[in-house]
C-alpha positions as CSV (number, residue, x, y, z in Angstrom):
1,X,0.0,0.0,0.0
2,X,1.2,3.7,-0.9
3,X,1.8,5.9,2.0
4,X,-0.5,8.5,2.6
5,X,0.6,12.0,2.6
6,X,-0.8,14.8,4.3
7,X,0.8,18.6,4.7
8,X,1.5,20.3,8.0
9,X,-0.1,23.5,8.1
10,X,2.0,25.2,10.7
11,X,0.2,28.4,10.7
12,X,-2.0,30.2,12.8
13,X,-3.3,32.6,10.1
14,X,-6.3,31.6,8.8
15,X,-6.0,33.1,5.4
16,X,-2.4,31.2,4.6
17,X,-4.3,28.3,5.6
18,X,-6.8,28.4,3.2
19,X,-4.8,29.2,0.7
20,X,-2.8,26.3,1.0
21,X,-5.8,24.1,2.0
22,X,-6.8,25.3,-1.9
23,X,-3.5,24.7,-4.0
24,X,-2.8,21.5,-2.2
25,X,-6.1,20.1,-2.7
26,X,-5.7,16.9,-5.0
27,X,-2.1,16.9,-4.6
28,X,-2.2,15.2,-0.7
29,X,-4.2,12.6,0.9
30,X,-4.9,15.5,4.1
31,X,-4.3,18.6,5.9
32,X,-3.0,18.6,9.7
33,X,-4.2,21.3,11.7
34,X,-2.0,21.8,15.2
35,X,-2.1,23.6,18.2
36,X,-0.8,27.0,16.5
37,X,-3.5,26.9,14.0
38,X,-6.5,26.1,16.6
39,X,-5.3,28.3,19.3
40,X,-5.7,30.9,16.9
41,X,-8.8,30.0,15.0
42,X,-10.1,27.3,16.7
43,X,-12.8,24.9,15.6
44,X,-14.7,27.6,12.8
45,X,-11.0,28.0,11.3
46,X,-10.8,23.5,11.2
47,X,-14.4,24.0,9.8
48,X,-13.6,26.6,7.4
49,X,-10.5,24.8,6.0
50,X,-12.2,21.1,5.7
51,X,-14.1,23.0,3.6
52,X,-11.4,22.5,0.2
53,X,-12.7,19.3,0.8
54,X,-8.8,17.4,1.5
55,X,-9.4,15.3,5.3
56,X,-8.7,16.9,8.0
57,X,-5.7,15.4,10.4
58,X,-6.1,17.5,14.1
59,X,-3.1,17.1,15.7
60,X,-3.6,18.6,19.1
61,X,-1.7,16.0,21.1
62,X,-4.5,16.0,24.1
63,X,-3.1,15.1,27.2
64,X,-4.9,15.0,30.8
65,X,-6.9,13.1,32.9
66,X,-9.3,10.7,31.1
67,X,-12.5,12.4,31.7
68,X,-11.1,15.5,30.5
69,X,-9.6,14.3,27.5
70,X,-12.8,12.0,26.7
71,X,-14.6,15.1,26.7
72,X,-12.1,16.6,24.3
73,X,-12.4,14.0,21.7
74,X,-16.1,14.0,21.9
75,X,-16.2,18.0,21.4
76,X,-13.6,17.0,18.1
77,X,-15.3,14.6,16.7
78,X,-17.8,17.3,15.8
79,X,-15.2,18.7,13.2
80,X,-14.9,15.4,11.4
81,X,-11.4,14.5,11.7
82,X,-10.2,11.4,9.8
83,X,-7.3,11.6,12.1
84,X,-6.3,13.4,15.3
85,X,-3.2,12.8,18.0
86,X,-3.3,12.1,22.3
87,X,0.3,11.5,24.3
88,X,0.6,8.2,24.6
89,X,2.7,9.4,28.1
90,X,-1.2,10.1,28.9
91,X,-1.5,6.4,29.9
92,X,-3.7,3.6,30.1
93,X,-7.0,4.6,31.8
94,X,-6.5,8.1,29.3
95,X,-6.3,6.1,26.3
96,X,-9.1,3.8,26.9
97,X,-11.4,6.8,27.8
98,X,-10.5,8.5,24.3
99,X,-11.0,5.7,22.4
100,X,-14.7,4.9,24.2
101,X,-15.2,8.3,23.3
102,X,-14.5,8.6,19.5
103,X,-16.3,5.1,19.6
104,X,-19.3,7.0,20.1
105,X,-19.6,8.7,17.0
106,X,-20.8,7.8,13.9
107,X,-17.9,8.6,12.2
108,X,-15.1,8.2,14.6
109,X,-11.5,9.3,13.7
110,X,-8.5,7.2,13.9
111,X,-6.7,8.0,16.9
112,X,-3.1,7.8,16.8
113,X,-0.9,8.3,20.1
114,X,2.2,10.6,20.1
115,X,5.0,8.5,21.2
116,X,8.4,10.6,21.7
117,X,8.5,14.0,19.6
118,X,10.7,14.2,16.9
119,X,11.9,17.3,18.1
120,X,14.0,15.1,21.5
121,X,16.7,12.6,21.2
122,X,18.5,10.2,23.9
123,X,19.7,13.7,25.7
124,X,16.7,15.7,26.1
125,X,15.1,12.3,27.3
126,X,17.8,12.2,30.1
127,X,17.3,15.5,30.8
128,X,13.5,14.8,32.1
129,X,14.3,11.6,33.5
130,X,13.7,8.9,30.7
131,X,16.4,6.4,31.2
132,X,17.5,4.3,28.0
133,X,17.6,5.3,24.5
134,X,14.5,6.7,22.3
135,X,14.1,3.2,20.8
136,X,13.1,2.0,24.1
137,X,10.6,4.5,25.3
138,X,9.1,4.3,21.5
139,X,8.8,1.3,21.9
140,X,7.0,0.7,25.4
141,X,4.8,3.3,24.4
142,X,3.3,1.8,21.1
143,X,2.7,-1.4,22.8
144,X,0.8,0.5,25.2
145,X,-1.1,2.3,22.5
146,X,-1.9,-1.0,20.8
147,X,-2.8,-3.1,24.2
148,X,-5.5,-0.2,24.3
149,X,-6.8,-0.1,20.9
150,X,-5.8,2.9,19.5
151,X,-5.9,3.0,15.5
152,X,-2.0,3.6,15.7
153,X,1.2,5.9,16.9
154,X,3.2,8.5,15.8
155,X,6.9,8.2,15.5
156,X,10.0,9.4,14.1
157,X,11.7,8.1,10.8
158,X,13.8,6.1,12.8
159,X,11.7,3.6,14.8
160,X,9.5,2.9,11.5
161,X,11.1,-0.6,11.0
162,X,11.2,-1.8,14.6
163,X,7.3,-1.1,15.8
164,X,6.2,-2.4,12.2
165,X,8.0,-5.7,13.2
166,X,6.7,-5.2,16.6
167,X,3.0,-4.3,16.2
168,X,1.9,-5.8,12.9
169,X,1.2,-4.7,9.3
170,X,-2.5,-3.0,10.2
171,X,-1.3,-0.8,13.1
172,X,-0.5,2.8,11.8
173,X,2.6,4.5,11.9
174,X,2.7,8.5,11.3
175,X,5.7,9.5,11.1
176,X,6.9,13.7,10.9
177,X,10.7,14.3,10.5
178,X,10.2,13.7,6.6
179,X,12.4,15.4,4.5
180,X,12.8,15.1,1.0
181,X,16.5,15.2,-0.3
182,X,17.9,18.7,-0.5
183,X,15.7,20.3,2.5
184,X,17.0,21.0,5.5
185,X,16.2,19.1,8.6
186,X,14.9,22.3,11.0
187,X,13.8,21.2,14.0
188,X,13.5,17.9,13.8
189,X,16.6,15.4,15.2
190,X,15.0,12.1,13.8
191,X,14.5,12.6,10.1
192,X,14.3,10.3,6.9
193,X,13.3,10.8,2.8
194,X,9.9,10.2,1.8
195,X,10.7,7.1,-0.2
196,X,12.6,5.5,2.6
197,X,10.4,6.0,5.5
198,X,7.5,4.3,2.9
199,X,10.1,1.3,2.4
200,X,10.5,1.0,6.1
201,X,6.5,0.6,6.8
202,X,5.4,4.2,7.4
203,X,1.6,4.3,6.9
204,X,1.1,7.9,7.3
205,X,3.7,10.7,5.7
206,X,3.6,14.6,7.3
207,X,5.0,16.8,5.4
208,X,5.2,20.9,6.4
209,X,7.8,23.1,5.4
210,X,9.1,21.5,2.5
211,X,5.7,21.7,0.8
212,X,4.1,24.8,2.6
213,X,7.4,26.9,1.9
214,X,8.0,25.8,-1.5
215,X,7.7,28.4,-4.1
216,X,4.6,25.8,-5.8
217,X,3.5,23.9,-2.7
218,X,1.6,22.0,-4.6
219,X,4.3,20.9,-7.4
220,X,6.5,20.0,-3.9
221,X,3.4,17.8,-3.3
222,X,2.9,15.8,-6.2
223,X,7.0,15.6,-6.6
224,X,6.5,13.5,-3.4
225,X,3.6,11.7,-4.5
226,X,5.3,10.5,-7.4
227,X,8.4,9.3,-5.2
228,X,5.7,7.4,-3.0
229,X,3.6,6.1,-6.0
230,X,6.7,5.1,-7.8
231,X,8.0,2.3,-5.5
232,X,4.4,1.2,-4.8
């Protein structure tokens, strides 16, 4: 199965959103909307940009006590996600009570938990008292996202091969940190081409800055596209 690709709109203007929402429209599989963008247009803006018609990913990594996130993902599942993100660090009961919740809907999203950001290696882990290596923590989490029946987990480039041996071929894996060749890494520590993280078991691509801040974001789509489609 192709990857699916979906673009990281990390704005919080509503305007460059829809512009983008527009050009890339056909050219990606979905659109993720994150904390910058619904702190500062919150659920009229998700509604307003669904509207190009491209899925909507909502990636607001909830995280709190179960009841309060339950109620979060019931009050989401209004804006018809396909897709939206919890912290798997959340835990069990918090996990159980999100996915009992999206359960209700008619429509429910997939819910996919965050594992370790892509933004941390080994170091920053040590620094807030995470002993081991990424791998590890990755690792302990997605089982623990599974074991609870989540739809899937996100993770960095790197731990692609490892969960899809140890959770199975139908278990998602998003995975940010994609960067095509030629694009510099930013932010991210844990990176990895298109083409590879596909061949490694990626389900889910996100893409943002090397298709929003392309001169034709959606040429930088379909160039991707083409990589994905081309190995199948």
């Amino acid at each position: 199965m192709t990857a699916r690709l979906y673009a990281a709109l990390d704005t919080s203007a509503l305007p460059a959103a829809l512009d983008l929402a527009r050009r890339l429209a056909g050219r990606v599989d979905g659109l993720k909307l994150g904390l910058e963008f619904f702190v500062g247009q919150g659920p009229e803006g998700v509604r307003k940009v669904s509207e190009a018609g491209v899925p909507i990913f909502l990636d607001l990594k909830l995280h709190d006590i179960p009841n309060t996130v339950a109620g979060a993902v019931r009050a989401a599942v209004a804006l018809a996600p396909r897709m939206m993100t919890l912290h798997a660090g959340g835990g069990a009961a918090m996990l159980r009570a999100a996915r009992d919740a999206a359960a209700d809907s008619a429509d429910p999203p997939l819910l996919v938990a965050v594992t370790v950001l892509t933004s941390l290696d080994d170091a920053d882990l040590a620094a807030v008292g995470q002993a081991g290596p990424a791998l590890d923590q990755v690792r302990r989490l997605a089982g623990l996202a599974q074991a609870c029946g989540l739809s899937g987990v996100v993770c960095s480039p790197l731990e692609i091969a490892q969960l899809r041996s140890d959770c199975g071929p139908d278990f998602r894996l998003v995975v940010p940190g994609i960067r095509p060749a030629g694009t510099a890494a930013g932010d991210q520590k844990r990176v990895m081409s298109p083409a590879a993280a596909a061949a490694a078991g990626a389900s889910d691509l996100v893409v943002g800055r090397p298709i929003t801040a392309a001169a034709d974001p959606a040429a930088a789509a379909a160039l991707i596209r083409g990589e994905l489609a081309s190995r199948g």
